[in-house]
PyMOL CGO cylinders between C-alpha atoms (Angstrom):
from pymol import cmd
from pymol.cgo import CYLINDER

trace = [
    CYLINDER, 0.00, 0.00, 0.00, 0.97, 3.69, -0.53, 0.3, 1, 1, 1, 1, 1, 1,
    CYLINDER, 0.97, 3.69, -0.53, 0.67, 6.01, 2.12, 0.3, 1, 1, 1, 1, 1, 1,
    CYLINDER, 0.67, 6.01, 2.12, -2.50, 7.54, 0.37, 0.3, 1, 1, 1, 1, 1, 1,
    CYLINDER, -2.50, 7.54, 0.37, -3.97, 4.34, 1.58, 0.3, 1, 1, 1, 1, 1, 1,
    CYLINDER, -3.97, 4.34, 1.58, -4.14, 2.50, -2.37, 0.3, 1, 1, 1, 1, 1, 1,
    CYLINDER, -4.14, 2.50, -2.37, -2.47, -0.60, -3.48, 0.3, 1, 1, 1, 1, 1, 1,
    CYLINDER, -2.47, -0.60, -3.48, 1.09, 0.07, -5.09, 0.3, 1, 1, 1, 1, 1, 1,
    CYLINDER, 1.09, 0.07, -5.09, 1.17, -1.55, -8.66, 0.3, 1, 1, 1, 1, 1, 1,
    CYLINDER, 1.17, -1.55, -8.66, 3.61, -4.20, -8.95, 0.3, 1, 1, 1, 1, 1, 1,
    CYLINDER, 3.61, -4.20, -8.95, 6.95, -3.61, -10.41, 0.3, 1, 1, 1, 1, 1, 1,
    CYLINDER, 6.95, -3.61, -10.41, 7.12, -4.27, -13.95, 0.3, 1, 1, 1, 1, 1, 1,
    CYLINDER, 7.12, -4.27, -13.95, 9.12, -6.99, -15.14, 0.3, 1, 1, 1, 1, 1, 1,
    CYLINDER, 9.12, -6.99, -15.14, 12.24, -5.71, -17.50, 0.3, 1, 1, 1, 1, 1, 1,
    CYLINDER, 12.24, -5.71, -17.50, 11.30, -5.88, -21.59, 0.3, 1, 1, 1, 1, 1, 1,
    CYLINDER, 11.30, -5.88, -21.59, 14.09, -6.31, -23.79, 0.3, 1, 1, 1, 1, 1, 1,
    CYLINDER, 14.09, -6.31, -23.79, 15.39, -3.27, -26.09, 0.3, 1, 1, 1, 1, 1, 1,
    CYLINDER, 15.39, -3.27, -26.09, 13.45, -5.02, -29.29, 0.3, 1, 1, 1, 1, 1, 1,
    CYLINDER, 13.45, -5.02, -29.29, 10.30, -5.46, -27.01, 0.3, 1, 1, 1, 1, 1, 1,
    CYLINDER, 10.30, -5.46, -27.01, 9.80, -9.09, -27.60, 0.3, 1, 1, 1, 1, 1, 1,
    CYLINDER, 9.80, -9.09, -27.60, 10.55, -10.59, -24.36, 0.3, 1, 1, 1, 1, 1, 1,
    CYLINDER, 10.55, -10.59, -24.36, 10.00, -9.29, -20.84, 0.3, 1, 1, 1, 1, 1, 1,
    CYLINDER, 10.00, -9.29, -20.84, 12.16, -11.21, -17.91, 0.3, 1, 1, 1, 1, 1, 1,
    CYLINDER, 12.16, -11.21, -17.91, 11.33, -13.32, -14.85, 0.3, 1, 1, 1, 1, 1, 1,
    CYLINDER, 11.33, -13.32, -14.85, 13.70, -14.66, -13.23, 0.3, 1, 1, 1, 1, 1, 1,
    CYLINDER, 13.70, -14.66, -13.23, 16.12, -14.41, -15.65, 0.3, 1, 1, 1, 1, 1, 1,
    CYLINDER, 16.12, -14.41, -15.65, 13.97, -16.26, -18.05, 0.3, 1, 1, 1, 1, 1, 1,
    CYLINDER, 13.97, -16.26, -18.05, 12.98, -14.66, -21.48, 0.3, 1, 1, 1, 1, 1, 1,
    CYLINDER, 12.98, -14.66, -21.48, 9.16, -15.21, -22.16, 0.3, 1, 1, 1, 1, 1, 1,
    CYLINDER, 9.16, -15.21, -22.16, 7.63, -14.07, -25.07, 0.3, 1, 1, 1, 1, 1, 1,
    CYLINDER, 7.63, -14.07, -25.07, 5.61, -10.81, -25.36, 0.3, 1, 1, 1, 1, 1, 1,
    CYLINDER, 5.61, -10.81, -25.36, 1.93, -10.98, -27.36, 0.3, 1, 1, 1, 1, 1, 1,
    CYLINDER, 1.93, -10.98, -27.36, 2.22, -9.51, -30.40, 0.3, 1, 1, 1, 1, 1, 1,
    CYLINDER, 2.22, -9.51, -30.40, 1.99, -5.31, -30.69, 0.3, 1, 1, 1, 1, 1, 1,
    CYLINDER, 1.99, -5.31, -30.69, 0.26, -5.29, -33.84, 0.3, 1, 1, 1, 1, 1, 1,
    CYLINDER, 0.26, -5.29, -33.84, -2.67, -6.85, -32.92, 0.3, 1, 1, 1, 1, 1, 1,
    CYLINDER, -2.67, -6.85, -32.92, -5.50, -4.31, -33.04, 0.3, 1, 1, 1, 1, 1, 1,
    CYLINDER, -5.50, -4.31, -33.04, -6.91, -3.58, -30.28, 0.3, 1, 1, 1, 1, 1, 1,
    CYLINDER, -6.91, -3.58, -30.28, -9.90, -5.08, -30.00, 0.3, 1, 1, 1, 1, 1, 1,
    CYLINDER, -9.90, -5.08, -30.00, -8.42, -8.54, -30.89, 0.3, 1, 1, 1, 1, 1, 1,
    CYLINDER, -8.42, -8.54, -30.89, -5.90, -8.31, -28.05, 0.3, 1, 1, 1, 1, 1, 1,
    CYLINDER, -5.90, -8.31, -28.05, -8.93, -7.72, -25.75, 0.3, 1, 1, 1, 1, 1, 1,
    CYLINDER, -8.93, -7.72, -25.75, -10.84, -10.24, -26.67, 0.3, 1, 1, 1, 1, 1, 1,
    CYLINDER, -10.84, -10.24, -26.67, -7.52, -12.55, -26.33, 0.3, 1, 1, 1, 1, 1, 1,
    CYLINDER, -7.52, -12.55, -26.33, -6.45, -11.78, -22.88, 0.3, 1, 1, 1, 1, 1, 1,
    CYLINDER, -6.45, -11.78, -22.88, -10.16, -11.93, -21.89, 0.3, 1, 1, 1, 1, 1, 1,
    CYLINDER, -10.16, -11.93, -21.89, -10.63, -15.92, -23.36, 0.3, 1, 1, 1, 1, 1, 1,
    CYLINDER, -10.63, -15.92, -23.36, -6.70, -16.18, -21.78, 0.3, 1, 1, 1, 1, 1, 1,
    CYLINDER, -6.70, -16.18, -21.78, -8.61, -15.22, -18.56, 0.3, 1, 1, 1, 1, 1, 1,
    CYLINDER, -8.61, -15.22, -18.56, -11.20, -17.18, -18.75, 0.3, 1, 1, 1, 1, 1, 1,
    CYLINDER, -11.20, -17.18, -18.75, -9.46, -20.43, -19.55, 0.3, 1, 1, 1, 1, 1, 1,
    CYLINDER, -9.46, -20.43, -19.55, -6.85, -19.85, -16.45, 0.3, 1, 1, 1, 1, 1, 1,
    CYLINDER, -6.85, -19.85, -16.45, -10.00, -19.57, -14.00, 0.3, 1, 1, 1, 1, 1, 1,
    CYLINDER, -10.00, -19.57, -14.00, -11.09, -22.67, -16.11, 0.3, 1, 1, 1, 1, 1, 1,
    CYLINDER, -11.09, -22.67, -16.11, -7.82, -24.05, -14.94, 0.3, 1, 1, 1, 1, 1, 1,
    CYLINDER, -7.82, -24.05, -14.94, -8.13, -23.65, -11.20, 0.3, 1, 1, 1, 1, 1, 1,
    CYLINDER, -8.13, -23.65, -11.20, -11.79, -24.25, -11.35, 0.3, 1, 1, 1, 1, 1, 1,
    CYLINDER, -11.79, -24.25, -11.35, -11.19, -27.81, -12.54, 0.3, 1, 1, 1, 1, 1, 1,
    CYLINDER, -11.19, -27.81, -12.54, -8.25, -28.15, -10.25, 0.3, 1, 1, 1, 1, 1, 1,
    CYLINDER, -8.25, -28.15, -10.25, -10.19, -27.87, -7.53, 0.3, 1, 1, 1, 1, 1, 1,
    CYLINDER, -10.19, -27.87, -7.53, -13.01, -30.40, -8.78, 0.3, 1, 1, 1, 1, 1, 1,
    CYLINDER, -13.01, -30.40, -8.78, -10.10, -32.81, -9.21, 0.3, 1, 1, 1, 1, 1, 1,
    CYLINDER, -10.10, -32.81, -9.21, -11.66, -32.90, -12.66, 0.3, 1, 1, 1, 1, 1, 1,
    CYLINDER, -11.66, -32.90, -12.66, -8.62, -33.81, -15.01, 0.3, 1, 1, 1, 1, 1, 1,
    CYLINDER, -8.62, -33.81, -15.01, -10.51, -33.93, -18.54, 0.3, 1, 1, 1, 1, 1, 1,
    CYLINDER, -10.51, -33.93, -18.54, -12.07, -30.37, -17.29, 0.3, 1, 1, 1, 1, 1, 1,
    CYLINDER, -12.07, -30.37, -17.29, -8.44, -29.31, -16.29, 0.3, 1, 1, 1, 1, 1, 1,
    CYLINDER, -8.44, -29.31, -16.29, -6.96, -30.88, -19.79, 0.3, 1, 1, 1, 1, 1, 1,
    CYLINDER, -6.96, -30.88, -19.79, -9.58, -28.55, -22.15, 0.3, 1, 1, 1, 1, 1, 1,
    CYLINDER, -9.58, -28.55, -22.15, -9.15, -25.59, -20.01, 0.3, 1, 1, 1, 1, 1, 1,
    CYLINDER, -9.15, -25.59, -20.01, -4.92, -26.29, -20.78, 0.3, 1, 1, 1, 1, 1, 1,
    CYLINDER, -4.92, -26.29, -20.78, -6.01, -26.45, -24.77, 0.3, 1, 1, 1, 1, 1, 1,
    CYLINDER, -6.01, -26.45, -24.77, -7.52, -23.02, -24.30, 0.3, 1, 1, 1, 1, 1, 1,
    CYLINDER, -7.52, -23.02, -24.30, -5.18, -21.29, -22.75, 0.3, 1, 1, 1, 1, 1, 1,
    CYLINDER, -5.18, -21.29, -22.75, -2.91, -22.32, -25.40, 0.3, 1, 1, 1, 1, 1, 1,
    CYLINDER, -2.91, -22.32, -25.40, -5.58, -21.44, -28.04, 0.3, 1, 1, 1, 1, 1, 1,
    CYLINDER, -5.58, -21.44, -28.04, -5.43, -18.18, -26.49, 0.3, 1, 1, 1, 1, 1, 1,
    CYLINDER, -5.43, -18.18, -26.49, -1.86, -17.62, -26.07, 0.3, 1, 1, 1, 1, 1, 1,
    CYLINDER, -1.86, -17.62, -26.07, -1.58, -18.78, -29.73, 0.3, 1, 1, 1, 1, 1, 1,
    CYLINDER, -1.58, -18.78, -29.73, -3.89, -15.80, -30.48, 0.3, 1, 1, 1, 1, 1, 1,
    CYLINDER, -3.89, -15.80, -30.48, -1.38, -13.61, -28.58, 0.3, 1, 1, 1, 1, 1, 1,
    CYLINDER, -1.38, -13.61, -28.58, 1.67, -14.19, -30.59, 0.3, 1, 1, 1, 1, 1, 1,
    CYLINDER, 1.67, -14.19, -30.59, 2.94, -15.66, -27.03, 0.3, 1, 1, 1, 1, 1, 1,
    CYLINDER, 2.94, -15.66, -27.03, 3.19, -19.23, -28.49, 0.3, 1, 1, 1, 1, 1, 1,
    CYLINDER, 3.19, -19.23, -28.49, 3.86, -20.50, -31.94, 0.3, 1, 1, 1, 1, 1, 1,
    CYLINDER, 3.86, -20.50, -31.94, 5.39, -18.50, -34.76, 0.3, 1, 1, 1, 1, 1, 1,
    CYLINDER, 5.39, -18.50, -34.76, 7.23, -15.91, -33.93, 0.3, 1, 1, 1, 1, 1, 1,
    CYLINDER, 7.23, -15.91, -33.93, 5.20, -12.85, -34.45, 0.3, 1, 1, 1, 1, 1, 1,
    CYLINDER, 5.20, -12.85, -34.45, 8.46, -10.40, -35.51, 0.3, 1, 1, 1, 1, 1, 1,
    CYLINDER, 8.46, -10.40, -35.51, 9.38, -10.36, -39.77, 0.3, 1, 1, 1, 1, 1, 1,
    CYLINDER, 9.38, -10.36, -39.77, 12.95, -10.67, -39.33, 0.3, 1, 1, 1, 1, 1, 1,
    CYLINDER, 12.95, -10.67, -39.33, 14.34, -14.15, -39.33, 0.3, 1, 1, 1, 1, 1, 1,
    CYLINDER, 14.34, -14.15, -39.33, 15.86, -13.79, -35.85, 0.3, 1, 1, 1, 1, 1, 1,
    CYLINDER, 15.86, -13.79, -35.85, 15.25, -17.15, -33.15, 0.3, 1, 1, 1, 1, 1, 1,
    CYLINDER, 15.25, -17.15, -33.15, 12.83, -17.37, -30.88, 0.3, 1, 1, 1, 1, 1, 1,
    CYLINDER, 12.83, -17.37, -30.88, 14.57, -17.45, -27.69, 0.3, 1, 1, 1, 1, 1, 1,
    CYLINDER, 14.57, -17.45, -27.69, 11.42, -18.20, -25.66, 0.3, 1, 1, 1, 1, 1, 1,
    CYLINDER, 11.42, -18.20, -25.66, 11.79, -19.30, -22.04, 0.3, 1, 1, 1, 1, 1, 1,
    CYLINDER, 11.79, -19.30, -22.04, 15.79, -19.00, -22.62, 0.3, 1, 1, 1, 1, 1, 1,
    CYLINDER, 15.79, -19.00, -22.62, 17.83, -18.27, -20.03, 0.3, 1, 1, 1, 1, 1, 1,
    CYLINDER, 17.83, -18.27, -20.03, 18.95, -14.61, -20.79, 0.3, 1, 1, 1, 1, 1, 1,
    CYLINDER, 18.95, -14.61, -20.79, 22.22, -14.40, -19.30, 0.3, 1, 1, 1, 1, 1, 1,
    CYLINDER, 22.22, -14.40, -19.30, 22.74, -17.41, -22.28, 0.3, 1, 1, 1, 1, 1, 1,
    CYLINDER, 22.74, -17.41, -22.28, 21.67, -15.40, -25.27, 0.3, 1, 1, 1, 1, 1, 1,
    CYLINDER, 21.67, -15.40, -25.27, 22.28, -12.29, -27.43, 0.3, 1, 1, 1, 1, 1, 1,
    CYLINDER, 22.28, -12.29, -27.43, 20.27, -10.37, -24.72, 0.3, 1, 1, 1, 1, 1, 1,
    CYLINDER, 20.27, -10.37, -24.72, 23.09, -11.05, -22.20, 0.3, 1, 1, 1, 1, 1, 1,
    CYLINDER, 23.09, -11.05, -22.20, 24.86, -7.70, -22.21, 0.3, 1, 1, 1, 1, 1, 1,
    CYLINDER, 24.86, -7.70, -22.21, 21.66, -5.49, -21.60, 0.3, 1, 1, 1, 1, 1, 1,
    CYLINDER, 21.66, -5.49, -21.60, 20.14, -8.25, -18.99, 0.3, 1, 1, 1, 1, 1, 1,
    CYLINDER, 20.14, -8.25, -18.99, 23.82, -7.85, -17.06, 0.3, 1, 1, 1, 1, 1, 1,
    CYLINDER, 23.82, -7.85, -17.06, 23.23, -4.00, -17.52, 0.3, 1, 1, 1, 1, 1, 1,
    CYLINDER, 23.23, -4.00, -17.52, 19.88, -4.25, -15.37, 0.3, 1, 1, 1, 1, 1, 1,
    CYLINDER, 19.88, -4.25, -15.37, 22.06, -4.75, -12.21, 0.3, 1, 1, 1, 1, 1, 1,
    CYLINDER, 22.06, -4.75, -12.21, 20.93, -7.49, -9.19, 0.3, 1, 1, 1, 1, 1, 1,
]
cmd.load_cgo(trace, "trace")
């Protein structure tokens, strides 16, 4: 909490220069793709929400075919996203997804960040 009384937002995980990967961790994980429109990317995220809550829901039934849909769709939706699957950028550069960054081309800039 802030001293105004509201919750603080949470600190932002670092986003390399390019903007394709944020960091957790020191794990790269893929960003959703920026030129989705905006109404797309909306209606992503809220079927990626949906499916998590899907997730825990059937979790907590101990309902494993529930549980194994509810997986499909939130990799339907991160598919939608650009977060899974072909890499969303034109060049022909790797997708370094879930990488370690200290092990990749981002390794000067993540070693930049500090501790």
């Amino acid at each position: 909490m802030t001293g105004s009384g509201l919750p603080t937002m949470p600190k932002q995980h670092p986003t390399t220069p390019d903007g394709r990967y944020f960091v957790v961790r020191g794990r790269l994980w893929r960003m959703s793709n920026p030129n989705l429109p905006a109404a797309d990317r909306a209606r992503f995220v809220s079927d990626l929400m949906t499916a998590r809550r899907a997730v825990a829901q059937a979790r907590r039934a101990g309902d494993p075919a529930a549980e194994a849909r509810a997986h499909a769709a939130v990799d339907e939706a991160k598919h939608a996203l650009g977060e899974r699957g072909p890499a969303w950028w034109p060049d022909e550069a790797p997708d370094l997804n879930r990488h370690m960054a200290r092990t990749t081309p981002y390794a000067d800039w993540f070693a930049s960040l500090g501790p």
